[in-house]
FIDO-773551 format. One record per atom (N, C-alpha, C): residue in three letters; x, y, z. Coordinates in steps of 0.1 Angstrom, whole numbers, plus 5000, padded with zeros to 4 digits. Layout:
# residues N
ALAXYZ...
***
This chain:
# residues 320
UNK629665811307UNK630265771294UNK629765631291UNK628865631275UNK628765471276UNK629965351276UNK629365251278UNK630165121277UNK630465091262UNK630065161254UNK629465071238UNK630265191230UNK630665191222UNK630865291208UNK630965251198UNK630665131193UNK630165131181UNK628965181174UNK628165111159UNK627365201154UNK625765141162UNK626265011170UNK625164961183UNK625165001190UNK626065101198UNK626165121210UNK624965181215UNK624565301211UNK622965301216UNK622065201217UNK621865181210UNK621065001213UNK621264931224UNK622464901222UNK622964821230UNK623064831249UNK623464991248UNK623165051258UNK621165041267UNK620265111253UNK619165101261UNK618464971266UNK619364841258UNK618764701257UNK619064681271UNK620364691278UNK620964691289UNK620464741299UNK619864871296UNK619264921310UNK617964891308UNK617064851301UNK615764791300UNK615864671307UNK616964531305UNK616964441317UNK617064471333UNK617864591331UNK618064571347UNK616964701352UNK616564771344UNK615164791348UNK614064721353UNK614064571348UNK612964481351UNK613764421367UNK614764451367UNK615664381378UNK616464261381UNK616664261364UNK618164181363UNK619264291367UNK620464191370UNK621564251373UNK622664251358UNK622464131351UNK622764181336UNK624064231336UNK624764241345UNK626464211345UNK626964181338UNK627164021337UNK627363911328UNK627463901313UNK626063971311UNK625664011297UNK626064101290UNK626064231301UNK626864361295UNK628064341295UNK628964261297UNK630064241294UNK630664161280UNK628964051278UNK628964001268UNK628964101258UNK628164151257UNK627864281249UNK629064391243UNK629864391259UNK630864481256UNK631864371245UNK632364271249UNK632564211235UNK632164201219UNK631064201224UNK630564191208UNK630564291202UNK630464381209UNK630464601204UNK631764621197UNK632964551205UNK634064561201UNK634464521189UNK633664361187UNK634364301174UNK633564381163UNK632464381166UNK631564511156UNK632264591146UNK633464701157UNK633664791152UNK635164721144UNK635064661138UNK635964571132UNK635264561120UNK634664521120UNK633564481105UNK633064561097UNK633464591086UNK633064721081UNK631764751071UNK630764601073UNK629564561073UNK628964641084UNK629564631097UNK628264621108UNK627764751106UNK626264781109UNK625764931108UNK624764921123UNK623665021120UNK622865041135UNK622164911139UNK621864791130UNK621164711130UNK622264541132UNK621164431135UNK621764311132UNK621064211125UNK622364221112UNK622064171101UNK622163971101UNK621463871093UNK621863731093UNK623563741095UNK623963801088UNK625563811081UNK626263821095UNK626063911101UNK626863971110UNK626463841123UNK625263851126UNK625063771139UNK625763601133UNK625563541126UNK626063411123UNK627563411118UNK628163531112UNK629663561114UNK630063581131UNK629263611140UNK630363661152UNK629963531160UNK628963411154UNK628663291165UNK629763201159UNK630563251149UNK631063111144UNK632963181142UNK632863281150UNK633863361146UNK635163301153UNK634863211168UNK635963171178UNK635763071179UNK636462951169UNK635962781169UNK636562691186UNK636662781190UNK637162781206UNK635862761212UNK635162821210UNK633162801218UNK632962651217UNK632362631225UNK631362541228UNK630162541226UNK629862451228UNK628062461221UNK627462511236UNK628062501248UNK627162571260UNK627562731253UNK628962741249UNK628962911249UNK628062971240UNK627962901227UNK627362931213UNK625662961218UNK625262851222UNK623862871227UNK623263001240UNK624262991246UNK624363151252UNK624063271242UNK625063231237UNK625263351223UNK623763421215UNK623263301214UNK622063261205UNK621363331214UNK621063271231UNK620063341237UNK620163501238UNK621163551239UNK621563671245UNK621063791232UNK621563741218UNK621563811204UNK620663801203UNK619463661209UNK618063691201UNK617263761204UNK617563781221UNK616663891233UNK616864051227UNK617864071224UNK618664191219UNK617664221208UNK617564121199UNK616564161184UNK615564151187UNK615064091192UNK613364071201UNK612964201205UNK614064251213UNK614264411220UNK614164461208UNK614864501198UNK614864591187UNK613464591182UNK613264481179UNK611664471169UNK610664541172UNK610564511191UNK609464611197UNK609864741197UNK611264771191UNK610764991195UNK611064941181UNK610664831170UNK610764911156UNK611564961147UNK612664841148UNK613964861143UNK613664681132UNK613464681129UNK613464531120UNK615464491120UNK615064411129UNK616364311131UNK616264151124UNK617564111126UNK617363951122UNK617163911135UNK616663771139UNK616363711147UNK616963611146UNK618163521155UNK618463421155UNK617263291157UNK617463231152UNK615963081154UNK616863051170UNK615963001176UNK616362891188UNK616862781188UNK617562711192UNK618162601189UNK616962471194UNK616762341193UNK616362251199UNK616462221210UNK615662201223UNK616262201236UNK616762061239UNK617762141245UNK618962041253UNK618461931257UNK618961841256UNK618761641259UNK618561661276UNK619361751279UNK619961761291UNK618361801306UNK617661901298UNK616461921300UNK615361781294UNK615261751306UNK613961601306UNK612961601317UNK613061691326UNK611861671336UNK610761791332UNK609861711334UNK608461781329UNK607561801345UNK607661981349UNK606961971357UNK605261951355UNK604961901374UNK603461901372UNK602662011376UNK602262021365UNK600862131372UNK599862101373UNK599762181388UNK598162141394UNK597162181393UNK596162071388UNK594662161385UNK594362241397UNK593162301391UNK592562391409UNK591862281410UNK591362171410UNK590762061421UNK592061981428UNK592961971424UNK593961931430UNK594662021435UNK594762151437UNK595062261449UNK594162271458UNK592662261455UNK591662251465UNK592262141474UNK592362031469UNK592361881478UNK593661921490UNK594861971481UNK596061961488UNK596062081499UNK595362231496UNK594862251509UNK593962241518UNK592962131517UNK592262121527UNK592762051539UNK593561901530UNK594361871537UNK595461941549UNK595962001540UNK597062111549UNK596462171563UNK595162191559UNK594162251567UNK594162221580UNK593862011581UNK593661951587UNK594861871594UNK595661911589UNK597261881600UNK596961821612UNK596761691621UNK596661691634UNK597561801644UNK596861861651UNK597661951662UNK598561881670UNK599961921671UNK600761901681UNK601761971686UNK601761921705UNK602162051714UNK603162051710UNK604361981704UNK605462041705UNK605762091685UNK605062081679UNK605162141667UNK604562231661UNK604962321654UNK604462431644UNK603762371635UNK604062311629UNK603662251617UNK602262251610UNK601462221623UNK600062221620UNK599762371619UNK600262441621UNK599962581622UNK600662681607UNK601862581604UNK602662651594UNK602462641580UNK601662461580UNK601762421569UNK600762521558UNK599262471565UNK598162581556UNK598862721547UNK599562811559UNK599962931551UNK601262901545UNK602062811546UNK603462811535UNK602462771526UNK602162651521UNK601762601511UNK600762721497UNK599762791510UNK599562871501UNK600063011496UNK601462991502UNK602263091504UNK602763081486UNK603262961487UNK604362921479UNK604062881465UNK602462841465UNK601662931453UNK601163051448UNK600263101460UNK599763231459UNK600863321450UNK602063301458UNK603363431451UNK604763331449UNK604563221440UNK605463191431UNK606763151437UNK606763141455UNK608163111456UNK608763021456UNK609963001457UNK610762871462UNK610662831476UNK610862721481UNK610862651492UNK611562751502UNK612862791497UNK613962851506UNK613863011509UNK612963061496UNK612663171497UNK611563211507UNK610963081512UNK609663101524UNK610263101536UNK611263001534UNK611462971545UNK612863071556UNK613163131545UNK613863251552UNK613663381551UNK611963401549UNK611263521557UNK611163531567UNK611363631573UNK611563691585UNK610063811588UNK609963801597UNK608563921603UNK609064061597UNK610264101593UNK610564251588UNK610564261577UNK610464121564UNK610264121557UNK608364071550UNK607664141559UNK606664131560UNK605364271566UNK604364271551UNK604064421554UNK602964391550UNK601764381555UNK600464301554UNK599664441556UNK600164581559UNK599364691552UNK599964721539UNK600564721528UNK600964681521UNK600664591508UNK600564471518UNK600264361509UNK601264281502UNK602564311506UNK604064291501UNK604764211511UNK605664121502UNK606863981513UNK607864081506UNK609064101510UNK610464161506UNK610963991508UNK611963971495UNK612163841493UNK613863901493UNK614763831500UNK615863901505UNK617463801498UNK618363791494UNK619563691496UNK618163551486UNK617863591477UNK617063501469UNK618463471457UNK618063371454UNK618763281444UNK619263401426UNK620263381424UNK620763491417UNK620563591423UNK620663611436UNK620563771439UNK619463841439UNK618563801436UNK617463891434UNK616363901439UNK616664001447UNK615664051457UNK614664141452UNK614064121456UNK612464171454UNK611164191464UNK610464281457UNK609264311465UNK607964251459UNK606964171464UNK606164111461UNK604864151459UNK603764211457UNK602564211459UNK601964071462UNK600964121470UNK600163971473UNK598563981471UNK598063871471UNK596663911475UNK595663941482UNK594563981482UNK594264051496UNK594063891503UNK593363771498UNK592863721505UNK593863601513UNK595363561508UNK596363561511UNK597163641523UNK596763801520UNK597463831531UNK596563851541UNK595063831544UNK594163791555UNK594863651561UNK595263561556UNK595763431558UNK596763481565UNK597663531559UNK598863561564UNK599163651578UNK598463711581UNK597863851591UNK596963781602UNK596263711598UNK595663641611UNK596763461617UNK597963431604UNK598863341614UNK599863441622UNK600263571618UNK600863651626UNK600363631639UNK599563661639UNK598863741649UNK598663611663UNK598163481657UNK598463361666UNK599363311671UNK600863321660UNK601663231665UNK602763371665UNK602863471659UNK603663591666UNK603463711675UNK602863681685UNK601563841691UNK602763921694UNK604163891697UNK605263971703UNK606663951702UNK606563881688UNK607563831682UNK608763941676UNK609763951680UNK610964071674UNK610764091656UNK611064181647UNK611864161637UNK612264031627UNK613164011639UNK614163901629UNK613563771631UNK612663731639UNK611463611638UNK612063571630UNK611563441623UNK611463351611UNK609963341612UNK609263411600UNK608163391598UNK607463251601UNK607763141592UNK607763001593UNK609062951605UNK608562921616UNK609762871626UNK608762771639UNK609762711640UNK609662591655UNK609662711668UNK608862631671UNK608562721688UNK609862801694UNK611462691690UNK612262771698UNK612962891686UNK612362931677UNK612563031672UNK613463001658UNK613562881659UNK614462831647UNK613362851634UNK614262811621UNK612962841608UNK612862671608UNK611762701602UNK610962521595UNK612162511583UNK613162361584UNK613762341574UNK613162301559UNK613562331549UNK613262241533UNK612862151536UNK613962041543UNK613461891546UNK611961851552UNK612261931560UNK610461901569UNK609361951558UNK609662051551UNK608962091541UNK608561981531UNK609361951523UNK609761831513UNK608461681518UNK608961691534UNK608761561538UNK607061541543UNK606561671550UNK605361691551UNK604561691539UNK605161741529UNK604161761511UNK604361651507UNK604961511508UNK604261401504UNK603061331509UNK603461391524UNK602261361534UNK600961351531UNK601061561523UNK599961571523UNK599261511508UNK600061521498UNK599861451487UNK599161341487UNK599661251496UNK598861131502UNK597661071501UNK597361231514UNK596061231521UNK594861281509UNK595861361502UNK594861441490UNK594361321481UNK595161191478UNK594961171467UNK595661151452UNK596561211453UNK597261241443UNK598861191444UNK598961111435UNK600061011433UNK601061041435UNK601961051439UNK604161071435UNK604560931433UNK605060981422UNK605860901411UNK607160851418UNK607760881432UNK608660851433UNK609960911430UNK611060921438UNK611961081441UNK612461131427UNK612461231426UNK613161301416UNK612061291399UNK610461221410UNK609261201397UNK608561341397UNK608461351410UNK607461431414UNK605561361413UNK604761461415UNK604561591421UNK605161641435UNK606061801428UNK607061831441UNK606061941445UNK607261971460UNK606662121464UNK607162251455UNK607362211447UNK608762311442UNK607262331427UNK606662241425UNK605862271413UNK604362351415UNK604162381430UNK603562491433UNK603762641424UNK605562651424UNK606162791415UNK605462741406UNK605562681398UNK605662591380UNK603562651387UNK602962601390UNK601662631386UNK601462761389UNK601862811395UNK601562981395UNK601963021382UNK602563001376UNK603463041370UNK602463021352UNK602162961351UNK601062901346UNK599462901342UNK599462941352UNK597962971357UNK598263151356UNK599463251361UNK599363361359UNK599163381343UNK600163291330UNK599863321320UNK598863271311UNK598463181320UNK596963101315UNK596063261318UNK595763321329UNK594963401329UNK595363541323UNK596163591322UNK597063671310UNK596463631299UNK596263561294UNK595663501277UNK594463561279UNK594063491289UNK592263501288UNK591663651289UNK592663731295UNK592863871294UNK592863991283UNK593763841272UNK594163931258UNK595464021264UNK596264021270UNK597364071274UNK598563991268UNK598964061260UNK600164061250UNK601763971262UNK601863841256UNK603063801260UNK604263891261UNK604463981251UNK605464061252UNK605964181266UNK604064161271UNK604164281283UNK604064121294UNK603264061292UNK603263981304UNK604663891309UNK605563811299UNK606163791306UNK607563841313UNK607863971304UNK608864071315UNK608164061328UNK607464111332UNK606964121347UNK607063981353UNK606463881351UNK606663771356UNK608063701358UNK609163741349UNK610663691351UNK610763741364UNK610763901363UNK611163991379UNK610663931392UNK608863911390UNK608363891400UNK608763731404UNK609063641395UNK609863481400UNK611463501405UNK611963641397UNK613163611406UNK614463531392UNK613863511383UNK614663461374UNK616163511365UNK616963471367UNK618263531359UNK618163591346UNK617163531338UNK617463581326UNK615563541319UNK614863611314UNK614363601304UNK613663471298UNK614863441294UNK614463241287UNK613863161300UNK614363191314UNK613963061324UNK612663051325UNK611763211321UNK610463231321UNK609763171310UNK610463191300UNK609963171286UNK609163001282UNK609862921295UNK609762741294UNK608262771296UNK607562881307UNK606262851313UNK605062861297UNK605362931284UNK604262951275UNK604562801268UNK605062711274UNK605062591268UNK604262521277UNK604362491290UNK603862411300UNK602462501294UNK602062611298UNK600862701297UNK600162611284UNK600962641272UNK599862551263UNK599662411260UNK600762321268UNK600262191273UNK599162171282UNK599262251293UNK598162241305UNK596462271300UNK596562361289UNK595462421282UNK595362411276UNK595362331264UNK595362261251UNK594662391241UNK593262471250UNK592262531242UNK592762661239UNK594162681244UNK594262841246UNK595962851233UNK596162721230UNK597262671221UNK597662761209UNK596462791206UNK596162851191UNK596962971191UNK596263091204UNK596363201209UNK598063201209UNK598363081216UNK599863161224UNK600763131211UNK600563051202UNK600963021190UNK601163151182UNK600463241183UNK599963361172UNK600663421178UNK600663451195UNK601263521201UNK602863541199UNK603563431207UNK604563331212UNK605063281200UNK604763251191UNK605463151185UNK607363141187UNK607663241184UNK609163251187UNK609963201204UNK608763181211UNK609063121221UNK608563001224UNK607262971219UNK607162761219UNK608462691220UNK608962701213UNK609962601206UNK610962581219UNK611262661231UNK612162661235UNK612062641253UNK612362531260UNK611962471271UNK613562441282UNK613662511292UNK615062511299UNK614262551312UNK613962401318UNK613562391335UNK614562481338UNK614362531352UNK615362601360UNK615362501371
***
């Protein structure tokens, strides 16, 4: 039995299972939804579509909101019409609002000469008997570009979450929940398959992929603290805490570089960055959406393109 019976309810319904198709969990939303379905069938305007009238009557309908809730609102109704347009339903589109004051850090993205630098370095770790490190650093680092993860998400892989016939990390108890399976590269998971093989020849299961001799995992901190290190050694500046260049902007360049090379492809934003939300792991849609902005800063030449493309998403920038 659907959730929906109004004259959206269809819609509304397949909008819902198309997110959690991609592998949102969309909970949250569909409940949002179930509200809005409701007040719908109240209005005896509303019909199969969403009209200016109807969407700007139901954002202004409960002077109880807040501008965090209203801006939700906005995000949620405009994904919805975004959704409708592509199967061909001509909807209104809410505009985006200006981004939040609240949003001011601008990550860095790394050229490939300054990913060269920072893993050669990594490379060259001095060896020491009582640490992993030198052995760990090379493959996190290119870990945590190669496939877009977080710091925490490396660091609590385990050897079972790891399939190198495959070519896949199972990313488990990840941030909003969302677990996922990864494809990798081949030449990454050669990386990855020959540190197995040295520092785990008969290691259980539940291993920590990345871990200290006594079987513990490599903390964030040690993480954090060695990548200034290497920054250092590479050459390349930090601004000082909370300036960056972090480890955390390894995601941010993947992330970047995947839809930098998407363009260059001629692959339609609309298909590229659903997949890329899932494969980062992101709650919703918009957290992806910040990267076609960094992408046409970083690329000045490809501007035009994502303009023509994107435009309805330029405008709108919310670091995660």
């Amino acid at each position: 039995m659907s959730d929906y019976h109004g004259r959206l309810a269809a819609h509304l319904a397949a909008f819902v299972a198309f997110k959690q198709s991609l592998g949102f969990e969309y909970h949250t939303e569909a409940a949002m939804l179930r509200q809005f379905d409701r007040w719908t069938q109240t209005q005896p305007d509303a019909g199969d579509t969403l009209t200016e009238a109807l969407v700007q009557r139901w954002l202004t309908f409960s002077p109880q909101r807040g501008s965090k809730t209203r801006r939700r609102w906005e995000g949620l109704l405009r994904h919805l019409s975004l959704y409708l347009n592509t199967k061909g339903i001509p909807t209104y589109i809410p505009e985006p609002r200006a981004p939040s004051s609240h949003y001011t850090f601008i990550p860095h993205i790394y050229t490939a000469h300054e990913l060269a630098r920072i893993f050669t370095e990594a490379d060259h770790v001095p060896p020491h008997r009582r640490s992993t490190l030198p052995q760990v650093f090379p493959v996190l680092l290119r870990m945590l570009y190669g496939c877009g993860l977080r710091v925490s998400e490396a660091t609590h892989l385990t050897l079972a979450d790891t399939d190198w016939e495959e070519h896949t990390l199972n990313i488990r108890h990840s941030k909003f929940g969302k677990d996922r399976r990864l494809p990798m590269s081949p030449s990454l998971t050669t990386i990855c398959q020959t540190y197995t093989e040295a520092v785990h020849p008969a290691s259980p299961g539940t291993t920590f992929f990345f871990c200290h001799r006594d079987g513990s995992p490599i903390s964030e901190d040690s993480v954090y603290r060695r990548f200034r290190d290497v920054l250092w050694l590479a050459g390349i500046p930090h601004r000082g805490n909370g300036q960056g260049p972090r480890v955390h902007d390894l995601r941010h360049s993947f992330a970047v570089h995947t839809l930098k090379a998407a363009v260059d492809r001629g692959v339609a934003m609309e298909v590229v960055l659903p997949v890329l939300s899932a494969y980062l792991g992101h709650a919703s849609l918009a957290a992806t959406e910040q990267y076609v902005r960094l992408t046409a800063d970083a690329f000045p030449e490809i501007r035009d393109q994502l303009d023509r493309a994107t435009g309805w998403v330029i405008p709108e920038v919310a670091c995660e």
